[in-house]
C-alpha positions in Angstrom: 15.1 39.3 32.5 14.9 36.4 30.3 17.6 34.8 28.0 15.1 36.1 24.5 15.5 39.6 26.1 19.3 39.9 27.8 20.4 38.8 24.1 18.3 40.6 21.7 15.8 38.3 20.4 18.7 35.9 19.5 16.6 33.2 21.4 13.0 32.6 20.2 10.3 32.9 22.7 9.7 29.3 22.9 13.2 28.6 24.3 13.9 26.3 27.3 14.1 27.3 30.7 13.2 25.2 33.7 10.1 27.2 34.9 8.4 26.4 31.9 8.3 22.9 32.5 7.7 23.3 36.1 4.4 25.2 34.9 3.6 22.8 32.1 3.8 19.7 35.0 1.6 21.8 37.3 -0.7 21.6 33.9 -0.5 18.2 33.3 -0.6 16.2 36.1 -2.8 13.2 35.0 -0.9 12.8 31.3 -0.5 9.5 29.9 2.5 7.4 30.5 4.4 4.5 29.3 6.5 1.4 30.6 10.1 2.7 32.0 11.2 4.5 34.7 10.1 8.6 34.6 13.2 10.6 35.2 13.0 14.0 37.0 13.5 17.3 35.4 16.1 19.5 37.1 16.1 23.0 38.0 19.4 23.6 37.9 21.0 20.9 35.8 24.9 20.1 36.7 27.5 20.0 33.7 27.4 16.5 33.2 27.3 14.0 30.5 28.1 10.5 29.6 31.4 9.0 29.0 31.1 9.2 25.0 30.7 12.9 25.2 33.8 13.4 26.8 35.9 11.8 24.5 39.2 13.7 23.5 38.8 12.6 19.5 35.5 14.8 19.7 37.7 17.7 19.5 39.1 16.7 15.7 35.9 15.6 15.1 33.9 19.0 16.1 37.2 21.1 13.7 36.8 18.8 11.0 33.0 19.0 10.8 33.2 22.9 11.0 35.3 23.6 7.9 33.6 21.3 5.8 30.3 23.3 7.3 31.9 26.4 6.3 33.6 25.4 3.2 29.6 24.7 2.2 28.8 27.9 3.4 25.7 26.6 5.1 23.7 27.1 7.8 20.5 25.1 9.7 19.0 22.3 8.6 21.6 22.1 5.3 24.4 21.6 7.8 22.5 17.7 8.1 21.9 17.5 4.4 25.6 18.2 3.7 27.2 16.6 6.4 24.2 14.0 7.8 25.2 15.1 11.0 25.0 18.1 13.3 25.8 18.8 16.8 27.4 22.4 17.6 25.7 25.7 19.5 22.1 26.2 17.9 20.9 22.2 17.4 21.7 18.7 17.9 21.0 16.1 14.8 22.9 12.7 15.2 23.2 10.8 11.6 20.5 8.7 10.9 21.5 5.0 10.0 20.1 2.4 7.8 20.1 -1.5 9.2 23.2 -1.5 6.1 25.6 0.2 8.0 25.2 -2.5 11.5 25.9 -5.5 8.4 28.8 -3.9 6.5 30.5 -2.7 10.2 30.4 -5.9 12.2 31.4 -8.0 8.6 34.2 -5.8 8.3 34.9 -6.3 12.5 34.6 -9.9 12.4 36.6 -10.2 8.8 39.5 -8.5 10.6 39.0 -10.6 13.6 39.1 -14.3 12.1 41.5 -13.3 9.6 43.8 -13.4 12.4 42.3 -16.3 14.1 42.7 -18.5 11.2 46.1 -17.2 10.6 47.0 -17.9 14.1 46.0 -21.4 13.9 47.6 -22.3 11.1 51.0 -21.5 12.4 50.2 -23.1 15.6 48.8 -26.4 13.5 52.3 -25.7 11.5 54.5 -25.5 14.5 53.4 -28.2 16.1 53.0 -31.0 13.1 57.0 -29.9 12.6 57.6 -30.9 16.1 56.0 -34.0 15.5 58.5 -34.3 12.8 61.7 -33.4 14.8 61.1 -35.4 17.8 60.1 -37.9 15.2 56.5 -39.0 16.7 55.6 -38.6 12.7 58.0 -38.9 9.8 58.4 -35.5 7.6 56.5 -36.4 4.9 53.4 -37.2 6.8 54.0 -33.8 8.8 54.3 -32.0 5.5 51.4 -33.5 4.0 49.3 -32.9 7.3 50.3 -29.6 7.2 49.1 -28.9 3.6 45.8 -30.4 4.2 45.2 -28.2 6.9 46.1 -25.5 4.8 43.7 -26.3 2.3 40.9 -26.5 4.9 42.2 -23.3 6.7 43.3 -21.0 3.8 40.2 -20.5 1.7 38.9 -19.0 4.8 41.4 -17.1 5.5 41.3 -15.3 2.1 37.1 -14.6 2.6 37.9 -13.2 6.3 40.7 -11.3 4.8 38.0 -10.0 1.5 35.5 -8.8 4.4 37.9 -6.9 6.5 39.5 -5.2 3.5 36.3 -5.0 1.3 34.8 -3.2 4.2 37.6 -0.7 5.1 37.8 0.1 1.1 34.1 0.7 0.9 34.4 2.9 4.2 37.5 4.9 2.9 36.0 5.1 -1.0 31.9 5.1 -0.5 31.3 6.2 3.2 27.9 6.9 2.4 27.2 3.1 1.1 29.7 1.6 4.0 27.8 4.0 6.7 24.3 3.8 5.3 23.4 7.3 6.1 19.6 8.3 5.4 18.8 11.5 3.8 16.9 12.5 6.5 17.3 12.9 10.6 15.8 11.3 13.7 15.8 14.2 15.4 16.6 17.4 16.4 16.9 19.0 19.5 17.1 22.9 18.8 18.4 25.4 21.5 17.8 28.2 19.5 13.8 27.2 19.5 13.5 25.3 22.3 11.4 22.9 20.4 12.3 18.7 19.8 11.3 17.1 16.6 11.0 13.9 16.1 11.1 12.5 12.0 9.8 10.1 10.0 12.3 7.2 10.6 12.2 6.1 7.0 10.8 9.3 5.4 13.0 11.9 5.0 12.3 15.2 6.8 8.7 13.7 7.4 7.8 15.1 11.1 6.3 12.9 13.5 6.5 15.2 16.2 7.4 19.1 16.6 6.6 20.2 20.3 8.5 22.2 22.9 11.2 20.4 24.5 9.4 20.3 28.0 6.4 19.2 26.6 8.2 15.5 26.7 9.5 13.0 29.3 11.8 10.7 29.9 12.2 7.0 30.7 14.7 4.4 31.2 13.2 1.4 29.5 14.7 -2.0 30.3 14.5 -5.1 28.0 17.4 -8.4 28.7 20.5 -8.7 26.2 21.5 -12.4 25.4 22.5 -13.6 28.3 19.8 -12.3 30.5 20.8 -9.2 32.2 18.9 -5.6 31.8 20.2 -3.5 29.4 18.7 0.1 29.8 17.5 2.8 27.1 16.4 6.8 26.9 13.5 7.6 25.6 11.7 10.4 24.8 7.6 10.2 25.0 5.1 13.0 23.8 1.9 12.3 26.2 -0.6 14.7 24.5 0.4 12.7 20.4 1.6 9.7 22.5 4.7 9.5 20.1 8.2 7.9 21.7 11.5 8.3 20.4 14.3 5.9 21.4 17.5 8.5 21.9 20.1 5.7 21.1 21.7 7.5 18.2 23.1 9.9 20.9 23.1 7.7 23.9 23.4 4.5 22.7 21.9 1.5 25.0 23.9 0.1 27.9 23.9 -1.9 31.6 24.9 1.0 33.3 21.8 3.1 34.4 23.7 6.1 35.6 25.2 7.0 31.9 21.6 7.1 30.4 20.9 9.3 33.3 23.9 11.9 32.8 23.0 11.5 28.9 19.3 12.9 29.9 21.0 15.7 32.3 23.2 16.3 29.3 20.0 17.3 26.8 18.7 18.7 29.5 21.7 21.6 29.9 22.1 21.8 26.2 18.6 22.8 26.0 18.6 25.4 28.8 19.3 28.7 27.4 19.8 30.3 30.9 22.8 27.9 31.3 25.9 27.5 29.3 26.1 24.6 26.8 27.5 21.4 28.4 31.3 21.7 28.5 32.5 19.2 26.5 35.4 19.0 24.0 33.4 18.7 20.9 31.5 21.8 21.5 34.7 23.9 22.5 34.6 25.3 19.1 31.0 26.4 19.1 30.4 28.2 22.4 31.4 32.1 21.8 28.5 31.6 19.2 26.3 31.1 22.1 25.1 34.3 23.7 24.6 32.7 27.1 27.5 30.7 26.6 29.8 33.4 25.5 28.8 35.6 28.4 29.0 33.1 31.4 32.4 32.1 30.0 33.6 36.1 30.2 32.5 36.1 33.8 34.5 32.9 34.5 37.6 34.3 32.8 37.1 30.7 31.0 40.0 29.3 29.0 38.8 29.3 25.5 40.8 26.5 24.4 40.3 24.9 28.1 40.2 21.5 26.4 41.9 21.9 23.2 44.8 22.6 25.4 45.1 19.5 27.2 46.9 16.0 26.5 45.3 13.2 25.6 45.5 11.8 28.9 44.6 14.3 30.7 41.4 14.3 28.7 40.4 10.8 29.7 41.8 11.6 33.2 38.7 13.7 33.4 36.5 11.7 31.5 37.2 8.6 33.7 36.0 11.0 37.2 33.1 11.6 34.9 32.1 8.3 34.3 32.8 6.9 38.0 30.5 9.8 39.1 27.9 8.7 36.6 27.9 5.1 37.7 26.5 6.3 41.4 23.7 7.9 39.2 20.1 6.3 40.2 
């Protein structure tokens, strides 16, 4: 008996599950492909993930999100129009970022970080001109006067460093929306309900590129050298029959370590499957008794319902270290 039917009609027809890819590979064996490395499809996918998604602040995140979702009172696509995110038990949208929100972050980062630099070397160009002074290598007046040229040099930087750090943290707490840069519309969405993957107009808001079952896609790791040479590795998503790709970064943001973009795919890949559980993660704690599948596989496990909500801190990270050792043996 199928999910659609065990749970009357609460899945649509088109839902995940792994047989239907299996069948659509049988299909499809000659389909066009692109430069990367094609990562498998699993049967049975484990309850894995990366790092990120096992992250204990998820947890205030996930509550947080849901009372401003049902303070709203809405539900489906108008959870991303109000909230320009969504990730909980019927579909995953991440925010959708403009090239503003990369400025007005790492001018704010680097505001806070050579505001301190500079005030750091000041004292240090201070201490030591007054131990030139007291061991008498210079006379006091030409220490003092040393130390208020260097003061004029340092402290009008000190004062843009410190606007930048501030200005940003202002515009972050005041005007989120300017300080993240948050399109109007998604990147994607990855429905469980459906079973379908969507891929949007990246400027365009709500402007579909793509809508296609979520097997009809595969995935690659695609490699490309940071700075300093070495490979730095992202998923992405690839549509053979409209030969449209989707980098999944905005999820699973790029990295060196091969076997976290792999858990990331095995992640989608369980969220998707409606004859498994959603990934158990903290930030979807709050979300799976909503699940049919998810609600009933937790019953049979006598499951805590509050499994992570429950724990410390530490023994959250505790957990999500193992995770991410596991991940790195991930090829």
């Amino acid at each position: 008996m199928s999910a659609n039917e065990s749970f009357g009609g609460y899945y649509a027809d088109t839902a995940y599950t792994p047989d239907k890819r299996r069948h659509w590979e049988e299909e499809n064996p000659e389909r066009d492909k692109i430069i990367g490395s094609r990562l498998s499809w699993d049967r049975k996918t484990q309850d894995t993930g990366p790092k990120e998604m096992y992250d204990p602040s998820h947890i205030e995140m996930a509550e947080v999100e849901e009372e401003k979702r049902q303070a709203s009172d809405v539900e489906g696509d108008d959870v991303f129009k109000k909230l320009k995110a969504r990730y909980d038990h019927q579909a995953m949208m991440p925010p959708n970022y403009k090239i503003t929100a990369v400025v007005f972050y790492m001018t704010t980062a680097f505001g806070k970080g050579f505001f301190f630099i500079s005030v750091i070397v000041y004292a240090l160009m201070i201490l030591a001109f007054l131990g030139a002074a007291v061991f008498q290598v210079k006379s006091f007046g030409e220490s003092f006067g040393a130390v208020l040229e260097g003061g004029g040099m340092i402290l009008p930087l000190s004062v843009f460093f410190f606007v930048a750090w501030k200005g940003g943290e202002f515009l972050e707490k005041k005007h989120p929306d300017i300080f993240l840069g948050l399109r109007k519309g998604p990147v994607w969405k990855a429905d469980r309900q459906t079973g379908t993957l969507t891929l949007y107009h990246p400027k365009k808001a709500w402007k579909k590129r793509v809508e296609a079952p979520f097997y009809e896609f595969d995935a690659y790791l695609q490699s490309s050298p940071d700075t300093q040479g070495s490979a730095t590795y992202t998923l992405t998503l690839y549509h053979p029959q409209t030969r449209v790709s989707q980098k999944m970064k905005s999820f699973f943001p790029s990295t060196k370590m091969q076997g976290e973009l792999i858990a990331g795919w095995q992640f989608l890949q369980r969220y998707m499957d409606v004859s498994q559980p959603l990934p158990d993660v903290p930030g979807l704690e709050i979300h799976r008794h909503k699940d049919p599948t998810t609600a009933a596989a937790d019953k049979r496990r006598r499951r805590n319902p509050r499994f992570w909500r429950d724990k410390s801190e530490d023994e959250i990270k505790k957990i999500q270290e193992d995770k991410y050792r596991k991940n790195t043996r991930l090829r």
